[in-house]
C-alpha positions as CSV (number, residue, x, y, z in Angstrom):
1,X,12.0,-13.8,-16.5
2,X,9.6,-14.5,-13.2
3,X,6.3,-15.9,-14.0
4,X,7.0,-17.9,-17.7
5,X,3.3,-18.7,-17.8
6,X,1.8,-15.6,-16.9
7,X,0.8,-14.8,-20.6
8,X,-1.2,-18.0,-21.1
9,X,-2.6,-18.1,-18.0
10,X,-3.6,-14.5,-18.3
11,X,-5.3,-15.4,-21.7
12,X,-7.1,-17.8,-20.9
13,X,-9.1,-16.1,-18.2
14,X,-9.2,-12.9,-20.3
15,X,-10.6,-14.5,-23.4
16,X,-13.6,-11.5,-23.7
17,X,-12.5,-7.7,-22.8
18,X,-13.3,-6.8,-18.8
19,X,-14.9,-3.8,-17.3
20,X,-12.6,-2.8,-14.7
21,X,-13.2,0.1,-11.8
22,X,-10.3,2.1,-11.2
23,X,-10.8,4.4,-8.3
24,X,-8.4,7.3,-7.0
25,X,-8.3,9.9,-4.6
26,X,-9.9,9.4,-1.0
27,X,-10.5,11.0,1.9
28,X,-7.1,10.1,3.1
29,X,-4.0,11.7,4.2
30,X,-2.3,9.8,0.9
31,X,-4.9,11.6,-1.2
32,X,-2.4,13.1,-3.4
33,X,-0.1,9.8,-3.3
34,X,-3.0,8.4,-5.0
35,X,-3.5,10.7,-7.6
36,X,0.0,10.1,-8.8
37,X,-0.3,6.3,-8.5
38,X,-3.5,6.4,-10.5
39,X,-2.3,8.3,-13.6
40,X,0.4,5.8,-14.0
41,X,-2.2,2.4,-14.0
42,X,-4.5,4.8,-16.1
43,X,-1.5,5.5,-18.4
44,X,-0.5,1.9,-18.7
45,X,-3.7,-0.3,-18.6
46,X,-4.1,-2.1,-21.7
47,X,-6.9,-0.6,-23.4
48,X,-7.1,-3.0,-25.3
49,X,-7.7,-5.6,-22.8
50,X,-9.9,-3.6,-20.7
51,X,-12.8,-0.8,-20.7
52,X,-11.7,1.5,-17.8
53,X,-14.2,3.6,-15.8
54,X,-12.9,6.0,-13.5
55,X,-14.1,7.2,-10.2
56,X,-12.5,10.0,-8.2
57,X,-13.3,9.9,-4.4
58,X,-12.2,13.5,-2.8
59,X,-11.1,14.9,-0.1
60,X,-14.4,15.1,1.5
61,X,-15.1,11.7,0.6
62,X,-17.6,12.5,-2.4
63,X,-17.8,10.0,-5.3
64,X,-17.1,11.2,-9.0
65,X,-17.1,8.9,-11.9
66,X,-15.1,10.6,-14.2
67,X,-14.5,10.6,-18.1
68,X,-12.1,13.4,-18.7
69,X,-8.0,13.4,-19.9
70,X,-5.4,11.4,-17.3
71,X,-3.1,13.8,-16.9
72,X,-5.9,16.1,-15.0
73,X,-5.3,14.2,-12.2
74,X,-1.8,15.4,-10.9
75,X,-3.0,18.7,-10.2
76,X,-6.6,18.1,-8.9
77,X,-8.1,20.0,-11.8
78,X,-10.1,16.7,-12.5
79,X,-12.5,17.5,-10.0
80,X,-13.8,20.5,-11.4
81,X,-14.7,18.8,-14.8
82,X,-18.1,19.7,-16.4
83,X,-18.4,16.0,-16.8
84,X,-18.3,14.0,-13.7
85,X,-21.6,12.8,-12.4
86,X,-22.1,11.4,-8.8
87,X,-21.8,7.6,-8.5
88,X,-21.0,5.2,-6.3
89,X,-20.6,1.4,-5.5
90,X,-23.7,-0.5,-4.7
91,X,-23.2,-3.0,-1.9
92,X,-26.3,-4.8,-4.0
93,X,-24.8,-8.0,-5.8
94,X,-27.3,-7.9,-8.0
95,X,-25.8,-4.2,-9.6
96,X,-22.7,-5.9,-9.7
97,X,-21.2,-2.8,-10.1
98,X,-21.2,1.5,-9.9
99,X,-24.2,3.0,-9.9
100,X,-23.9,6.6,-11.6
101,X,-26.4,9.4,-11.1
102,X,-27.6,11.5,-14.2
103,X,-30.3,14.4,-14.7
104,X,-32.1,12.5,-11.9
105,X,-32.2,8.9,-13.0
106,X,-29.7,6.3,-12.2
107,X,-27.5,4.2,-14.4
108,X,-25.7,1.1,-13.5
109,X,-22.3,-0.3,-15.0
110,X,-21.6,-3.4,-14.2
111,X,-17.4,-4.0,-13.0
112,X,-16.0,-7.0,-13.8
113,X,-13.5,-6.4,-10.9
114,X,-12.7,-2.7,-9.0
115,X,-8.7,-1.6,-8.9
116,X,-8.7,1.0,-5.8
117,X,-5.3,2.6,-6.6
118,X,-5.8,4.3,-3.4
119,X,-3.6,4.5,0.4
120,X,-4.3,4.7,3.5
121,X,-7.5,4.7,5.7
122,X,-10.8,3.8,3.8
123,X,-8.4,2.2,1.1
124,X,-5.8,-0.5,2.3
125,X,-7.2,-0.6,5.7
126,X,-10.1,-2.8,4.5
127,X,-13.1,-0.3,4.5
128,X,-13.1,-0.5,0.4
129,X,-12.5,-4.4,0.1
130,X,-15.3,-4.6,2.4
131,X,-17.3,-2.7,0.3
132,X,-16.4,-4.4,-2.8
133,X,-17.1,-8.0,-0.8
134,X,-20.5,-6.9,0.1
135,X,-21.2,-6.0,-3.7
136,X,-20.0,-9.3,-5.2
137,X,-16.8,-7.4,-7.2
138,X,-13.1,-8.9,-7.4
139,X,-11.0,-6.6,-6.0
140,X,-7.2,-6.0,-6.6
141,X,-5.0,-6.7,-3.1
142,X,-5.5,-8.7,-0.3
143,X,-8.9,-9.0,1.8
144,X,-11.0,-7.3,4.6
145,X,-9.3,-9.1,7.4
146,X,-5.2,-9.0,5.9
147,X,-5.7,-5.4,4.3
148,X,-7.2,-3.8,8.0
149,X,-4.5,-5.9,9.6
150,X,-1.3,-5.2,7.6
151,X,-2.5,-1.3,8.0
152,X,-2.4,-1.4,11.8
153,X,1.0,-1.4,13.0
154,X,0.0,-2.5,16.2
155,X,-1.7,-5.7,15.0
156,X,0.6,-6.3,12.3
157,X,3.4,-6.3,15.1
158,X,1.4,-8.6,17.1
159,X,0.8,-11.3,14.0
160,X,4.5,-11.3,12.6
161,X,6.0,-11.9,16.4
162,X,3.5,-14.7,16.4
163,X,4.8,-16.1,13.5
164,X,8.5,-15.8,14.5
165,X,8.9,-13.1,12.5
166,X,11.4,-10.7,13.5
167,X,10.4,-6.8,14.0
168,X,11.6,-4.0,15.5
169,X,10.6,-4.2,19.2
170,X,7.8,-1.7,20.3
171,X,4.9,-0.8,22.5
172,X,1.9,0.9,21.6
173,X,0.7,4.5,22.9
174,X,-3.7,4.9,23.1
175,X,-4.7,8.7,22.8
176,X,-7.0,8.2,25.8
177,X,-4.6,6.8,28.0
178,X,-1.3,8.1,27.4
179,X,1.6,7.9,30.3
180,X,3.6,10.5,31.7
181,X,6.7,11.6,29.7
182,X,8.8,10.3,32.4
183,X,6.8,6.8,32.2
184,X,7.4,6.6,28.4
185,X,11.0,7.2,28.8
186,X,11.2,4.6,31.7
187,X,9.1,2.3,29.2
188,X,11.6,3.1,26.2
189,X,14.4,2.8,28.2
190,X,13.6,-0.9,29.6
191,X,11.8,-1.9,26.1
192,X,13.7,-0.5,23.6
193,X,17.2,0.2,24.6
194,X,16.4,4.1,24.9
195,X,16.8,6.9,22.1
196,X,16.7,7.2,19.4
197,X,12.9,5.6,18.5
198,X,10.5,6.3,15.8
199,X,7.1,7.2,16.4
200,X,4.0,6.4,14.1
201,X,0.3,6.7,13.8
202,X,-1.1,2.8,13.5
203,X,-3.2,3.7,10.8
204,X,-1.1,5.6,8.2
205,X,1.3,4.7,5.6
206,X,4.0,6.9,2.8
207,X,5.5,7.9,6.4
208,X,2.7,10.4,7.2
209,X,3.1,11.4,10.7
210,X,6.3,9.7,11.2
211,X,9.6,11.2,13.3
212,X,12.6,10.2,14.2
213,X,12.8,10.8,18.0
214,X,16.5,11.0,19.4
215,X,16.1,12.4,23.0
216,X,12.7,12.5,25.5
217,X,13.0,16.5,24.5
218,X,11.1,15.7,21.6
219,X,8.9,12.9,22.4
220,X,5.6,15.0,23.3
221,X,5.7,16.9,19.7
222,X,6.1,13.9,18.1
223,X,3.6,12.1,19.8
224,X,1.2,15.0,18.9
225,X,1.8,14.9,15.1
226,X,1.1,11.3,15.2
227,X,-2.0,11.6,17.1
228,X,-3.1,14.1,14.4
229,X,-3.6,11.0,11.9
230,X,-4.5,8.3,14.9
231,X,-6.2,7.5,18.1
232,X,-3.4,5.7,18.9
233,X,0.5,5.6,17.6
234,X,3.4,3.0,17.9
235,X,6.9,3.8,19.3
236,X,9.6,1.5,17.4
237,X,13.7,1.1,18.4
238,X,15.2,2.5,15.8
239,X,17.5,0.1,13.6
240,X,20.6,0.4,12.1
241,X,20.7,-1.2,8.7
242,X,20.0,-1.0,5.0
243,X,16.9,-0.3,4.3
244,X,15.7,-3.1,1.5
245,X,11.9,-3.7,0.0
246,X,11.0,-6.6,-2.1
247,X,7.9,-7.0,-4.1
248,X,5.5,-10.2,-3.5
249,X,2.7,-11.2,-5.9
250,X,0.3,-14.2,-6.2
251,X,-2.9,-15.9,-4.2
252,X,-2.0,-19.6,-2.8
253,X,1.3,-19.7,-3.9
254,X,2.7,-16.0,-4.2
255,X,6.6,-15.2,-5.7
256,X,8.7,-12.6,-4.3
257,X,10.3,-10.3,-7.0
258,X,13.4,-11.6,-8.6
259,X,15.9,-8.8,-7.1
260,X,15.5,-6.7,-3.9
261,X,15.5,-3.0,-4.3
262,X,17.3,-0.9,-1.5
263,X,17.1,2.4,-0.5
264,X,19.4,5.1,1.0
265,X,17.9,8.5,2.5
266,X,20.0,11.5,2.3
267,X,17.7,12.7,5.9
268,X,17.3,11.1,8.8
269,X,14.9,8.4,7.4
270,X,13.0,7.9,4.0
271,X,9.9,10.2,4.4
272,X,6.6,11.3,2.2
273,X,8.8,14.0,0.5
274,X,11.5,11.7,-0.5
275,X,9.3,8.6,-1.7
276,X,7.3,11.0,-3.9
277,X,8.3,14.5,-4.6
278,X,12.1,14.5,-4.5
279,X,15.6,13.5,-4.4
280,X,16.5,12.9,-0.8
281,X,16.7,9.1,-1.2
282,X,19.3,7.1,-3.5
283,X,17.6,3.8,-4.7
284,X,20.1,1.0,-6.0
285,X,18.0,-2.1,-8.1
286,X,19.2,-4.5,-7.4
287,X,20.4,-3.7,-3.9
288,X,24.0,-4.0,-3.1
289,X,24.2,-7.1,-0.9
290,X,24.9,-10.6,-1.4
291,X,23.1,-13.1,-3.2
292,X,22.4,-15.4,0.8
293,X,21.0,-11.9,1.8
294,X,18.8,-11.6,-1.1
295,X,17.5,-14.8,-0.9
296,X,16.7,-14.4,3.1
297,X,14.8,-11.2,2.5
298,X,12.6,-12.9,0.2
299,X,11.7,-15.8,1.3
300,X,11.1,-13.8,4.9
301,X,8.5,-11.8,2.6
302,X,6.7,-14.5,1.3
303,X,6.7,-16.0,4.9
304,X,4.9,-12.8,6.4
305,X,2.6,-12.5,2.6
306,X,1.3,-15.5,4.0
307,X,1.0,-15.6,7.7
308,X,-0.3,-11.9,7.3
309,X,-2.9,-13.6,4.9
310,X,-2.3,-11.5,1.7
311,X,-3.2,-12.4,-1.8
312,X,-2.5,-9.9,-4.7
313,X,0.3,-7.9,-3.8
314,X,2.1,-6.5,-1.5
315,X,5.4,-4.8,-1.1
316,X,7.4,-6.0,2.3
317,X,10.1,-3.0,3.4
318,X,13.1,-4.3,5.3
319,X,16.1,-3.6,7.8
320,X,19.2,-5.9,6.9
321,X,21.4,-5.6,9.5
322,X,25.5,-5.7,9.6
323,X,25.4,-9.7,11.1
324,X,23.2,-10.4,7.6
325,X,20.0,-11.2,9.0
326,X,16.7,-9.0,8.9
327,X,14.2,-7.1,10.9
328,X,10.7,-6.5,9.1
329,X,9.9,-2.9,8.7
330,X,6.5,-3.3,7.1
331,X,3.9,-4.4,4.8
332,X,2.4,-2.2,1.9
333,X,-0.8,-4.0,0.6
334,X,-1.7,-0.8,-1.9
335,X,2.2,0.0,-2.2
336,X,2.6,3.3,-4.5
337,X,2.2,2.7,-8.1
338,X,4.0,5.9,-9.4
339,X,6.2,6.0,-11.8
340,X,9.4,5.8,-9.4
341,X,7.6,3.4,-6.7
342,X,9.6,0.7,-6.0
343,X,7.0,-2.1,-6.4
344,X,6.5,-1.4,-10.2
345,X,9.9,-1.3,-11.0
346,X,10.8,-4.7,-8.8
347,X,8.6,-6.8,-11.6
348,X,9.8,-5.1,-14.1
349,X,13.5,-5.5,-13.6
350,X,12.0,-10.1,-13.0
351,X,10.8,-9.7,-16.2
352,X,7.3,-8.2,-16.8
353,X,6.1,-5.1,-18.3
354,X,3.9,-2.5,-16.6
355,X,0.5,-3.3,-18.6
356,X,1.4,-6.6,-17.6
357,X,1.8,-6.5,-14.0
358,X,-1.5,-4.6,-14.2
359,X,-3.2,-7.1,-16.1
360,X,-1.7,-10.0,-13.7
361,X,-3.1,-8.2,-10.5
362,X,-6.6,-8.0,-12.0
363,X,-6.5,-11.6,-13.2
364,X,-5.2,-12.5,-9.1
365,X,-8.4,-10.7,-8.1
366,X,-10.5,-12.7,-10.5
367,X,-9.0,-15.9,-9.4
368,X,-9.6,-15.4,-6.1
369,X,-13.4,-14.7,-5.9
């Protein structure tokens, strides 16, 4: 069992029940990602711990507080409910809280703390914590400055190296200054050994616009997908090794997750399809390496949980290589919350149950205003 004290500590800041936001969707490639995380915190919330208002974002980016059934959410058919009003977050402390538009007046609801169980740009990237510091609301994850940092590759990179962290080695690509092919393969050549190399936008996450690049023949499509999601994308050496995540939770003092979970894609890396929809990827709890390995990979995650300047969560994805010692992939400060995401089922296999990790991130949000 991780976390022997979480119950009392948890009751003794959750004495009266809270109001909590939980928002969903965005105007994000990981819209849909989203929706699936969403329906399982909305299934497993403890009601009776906590009033729950909903609030779907869209595609388009328009704000719907919602009221209808969870399991409308899957298939988008929640948008089209006769019940959602517009709303919104007011940035005014004084609302405290969502401001909800109906038959031309407007109501307020005041959130005890706000839950975006949302990916990607305008979620993790620190647009919503942002938002939620300006209006005076606890908010699950870490900050403005970690959240936009852990979500750009490029600076993440740049923090971790500074830490003595190890990563993959890389160089970043701008979309309005981009070399010639032959000047990129020089570059990859000298910097990263040569082919193959993974290119990725610096502002995207669930692999979304992510290949697997093995000769300079198809460098310039991939470079083009990526740019589809970025102004500016991040060519990695690819490593050998197991891929490995580990799950880190807590403010001042955060604890890595008892076990680390490994993964094993069936393609040529683990992609959106695989993490979400299918069965391209074999994941092993715990993962099938020693106990020194274990021990290295989580201790190197709370390291970077803290240099990065995390509190919350976060989920840390790793390369262990054949010598035993390992590269840092990257951080997840929203990780997926589905009903196979590996962060979930981390704490659950140290000891806690789903409600109660919930009910453990709100109280870290709480304890951090």
């Amino acid at each position: 069992m991780v976390y022997p004290d979480i119950r009392n500590r948890r009751d003794s800041l959750m004495m009266e029940k809270r109001t909590i936001g939980i928002l969903f969707g965005g105007a994000s490639s990981e819209h849909d990602v989203s929706l699936m995380s969403a329906t399982s915190v909305l299934e497993n919330i403890d009601r009776k711990k906590y009033d729950v208002v909903m609030v779907g974002i869209t595609r388009d980016g328009r704000w719907l507080r919602y009221t209808g059934e969870v399991n409308k959410l899957i298939d988008h058919s929640w948008e089209e409910d006769s019940g959602n009003l517009p709303a919104f977050l007011s940035p005014d402390r004084a609302v405290h809280g969502l401001v909800t538009l109906r038959d031309g007046q407007a109501e307020t609801t005041r959130l005890d703390a706000v839950f975006p169980v949302m990916h990607g740009r305008f979620a993790e990237d620190g647009s919503m914590q942002g938002l939620c510091d300006l209006a005076g609301i606890p908010c699950v994850g870490p900050d403005v400055c970690s959240s936009a940092i852990c979500m750009d590759k490029e600076y993440t990179h740049i923090v971790l190296d500074a830490a003595g962290i190890k990563t993959s080695d890389w160089f970043c690509v701008r979309k309005g200054a981009v070399p010639s092919l032959l000047d990129l393969e020089v570059k990859i050549a000298i910097k990263l050994g040569g082919f193959p190399v993974f290119v990725k936008p610096c502002n995207a996450g669930s692999s979304v616009g992510v290949s697997k690049v093995k000769s300079s023949d198809e460098l310039e499509e991939a470079m083009m997908l990526a740019f589809q999601h970025d102004q500016k994308l991040l060519i990695e050496r690819a490593i050998s090794g197991k891929e490995v995540e580990v799950a880190v939770m807590g403010n001042d003092s955060p604890e890595a997750s008892v076990h680390v979970g490994e993964i094993v894609p069936k393609l040529e890396f683990y992609d959106y399809n695989s993490k979400y929809y299918d069965d391209t990827a074999d994941l092993y709890l715990p993962a099938r390496i020693t106990e020194e390995e274990t021990q290295l990979i989580r201790q190197t995650a709370v390291k970077a949980f803290k240099a990065l300047g995390c509190r919350g969560l976060a989920r840390v994805d790793f390369f262990l290589l054949p010598d035993g010692s390992c590269v840092l992939n990257e951080p997840n400060t929203l990780p997926g919350f589905t009903k196979i995401s590996m962060y979930p089922k981390l704490f659950i296999d140290s000891g806690l149950t789903y409600p109660e990790i919930i009910d453990r991130l709100i109280t870290l949000a709480i304890e951090a205003e």
